[in-house]
C-alpha positions, 0 to 999 in steps of 0.5 A: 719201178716206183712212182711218186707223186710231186708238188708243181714245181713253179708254184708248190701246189700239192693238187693236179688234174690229169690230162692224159695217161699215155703207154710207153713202150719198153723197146723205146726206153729199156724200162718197164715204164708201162704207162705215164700220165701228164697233169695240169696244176690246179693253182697255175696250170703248169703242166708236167709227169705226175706221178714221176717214176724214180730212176737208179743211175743205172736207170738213168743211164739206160734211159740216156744210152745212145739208142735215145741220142740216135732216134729218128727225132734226135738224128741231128744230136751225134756228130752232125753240124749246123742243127743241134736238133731244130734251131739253126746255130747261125741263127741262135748265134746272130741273136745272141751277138745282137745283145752279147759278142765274144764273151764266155759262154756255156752250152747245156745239152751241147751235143756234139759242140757243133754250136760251140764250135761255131761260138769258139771259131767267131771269138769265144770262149766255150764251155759245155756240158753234156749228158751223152758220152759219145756225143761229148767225146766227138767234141772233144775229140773231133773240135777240142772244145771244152766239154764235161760230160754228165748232168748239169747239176753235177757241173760245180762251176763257180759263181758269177763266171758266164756271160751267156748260157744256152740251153736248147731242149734242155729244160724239159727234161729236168727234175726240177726246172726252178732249182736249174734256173737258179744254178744258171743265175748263180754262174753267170755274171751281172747282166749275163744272157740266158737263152732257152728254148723249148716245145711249146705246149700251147702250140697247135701240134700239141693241141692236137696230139693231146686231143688223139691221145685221149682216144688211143693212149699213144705216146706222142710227148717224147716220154718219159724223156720229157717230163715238163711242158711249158707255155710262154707263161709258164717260162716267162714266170720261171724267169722272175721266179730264178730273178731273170729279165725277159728281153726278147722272145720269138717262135719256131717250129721243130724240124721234124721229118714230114715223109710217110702218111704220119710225116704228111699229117704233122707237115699239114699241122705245122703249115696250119700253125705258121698261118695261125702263129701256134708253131710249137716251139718258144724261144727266149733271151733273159738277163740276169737281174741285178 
């Protein structure tokens, strides 16, 4: 498998600075990754994979196979309703209707529709794209909803068509971040509402998790499923790069299990980081400018 090294995505600057090289197993991804390392630009300090492995579709495909979408940490992703994988849909809806109520919305990264389904029941009208087949056919198959299956780069949806586009844990795993924001902004309406949310690099547990790894190499950043990570600044300028208005922001934390020693450790974390407001995840609403 090749790497190849990548300018930042946000500013375009050539030079990064490792943090950390971590192993990753194959009997986690089906490749024969090895080891990845993640690296802070040196001009704006986003913080992403560099090198990056270059994946074939069949490469692709092996990395988001089922065994992916059933681990332990994405056990809310298949077939499950009221958590895609850590915010509430209640609660991502009620958000939402306070600036937007029963317009046209798409889901990237719908999972099994559980939010759609809930969005279509309350009035809308749903559209969702999602790169799991067998998550994609339980949402048309089981709720009928309007789902495509693939990438949303594949999608073509026409210009100014959305009011509201949600994308929960999607960002992160994306090749290039700006151009995706910037398909978003080309398919939504005039004053149409971007949700997003994402782990927050900032955060206490990725503190942590960054400090252990200098020692044992272990890979605790989802990799190499995960290759960007972000910080408030770092979305907040993506944003106004993409021609987004932030409007309102709020922290949470990932629902991950605390049980076994290992569950114990993150639970005391996660506790130390409500107390310090250092949660690790960030989740934004952002209008589309004018």
């Amino acid at each position: 498998m090749k790497f190849k090294s990548i300018k930042c995505n946000l500013c375009g600057n050539e030079k990064s600075k490792q943090l950390v090289e971590c192993r990753v197993a194959k009997e986690d991804t089906g490749l024969p990754i090895g080891s990845m390392s993640i690296a802070k630009c040196t001009n704006c300090g986003l913080v992403y994979v560099n090198p990056r492995p270059e994946y074939s579709s069949e490469e692709f495909s092996i990395l988001y196979s089922d065994k992916y979408f059933n681990a332990p940490y994405m056990r809310f992703y298949i077939g499950k309703e009221g958590r895609q994988t850590n915010e509430s849909f209640v609660s991502r809806l009620d958000w939402i209707e306070k600036y937007k109520r029963e317009t046209r919305i798409l889901d990237i990264g719908c999972a099994s529709g559980g939010f759609l389904k809930m969005a279509r029941d309350k009035g809308w009208e749903t559209y969702g794209v999602e790169v799991s087949k067998t998550a994609a056919d339980i949402a048309r198959g089981k709720y009928g909803l309007n789902v495509t299956t693939g990438r949303f780069d594949e999608t073509g949806f026409g210009d100014d068509f959305f009011d509201v586009v949600t994308a929960s844990d999607v960002i992160e795993h994306v090749e290039d971040p700006k151009s995706f924001l910037l398909e978003i902004n080309r398919i939504m309406k005039k004053g149409g509402l971007l949700y997003i949310a994402v782990p927050d690099f900032d955060g206490l547990y990725y503190k942590t998790a960054i400090l252990i790894s200098r020692f044992n190499h272990r890979n605790y950043f989802v990799l190499p499923h995960h290759i960007y990570f972000f910080n408030q600044d770092s979305i907040r300028q993506f944003l106004k790069e993409t021609n987004f208005n932030l409007i309102d922001f709020r922290k949470n934390e990932s629902n991950i299990s605390t049980s076994g020693f290992t569950g114990k450790i993150r639970g005391i974390l996660f506790f130390i980081a409500r107390l310090i407001n250092k949660q690790d995840r960030i989740l934004f609403l952002a209008e589309k400018a004018g």
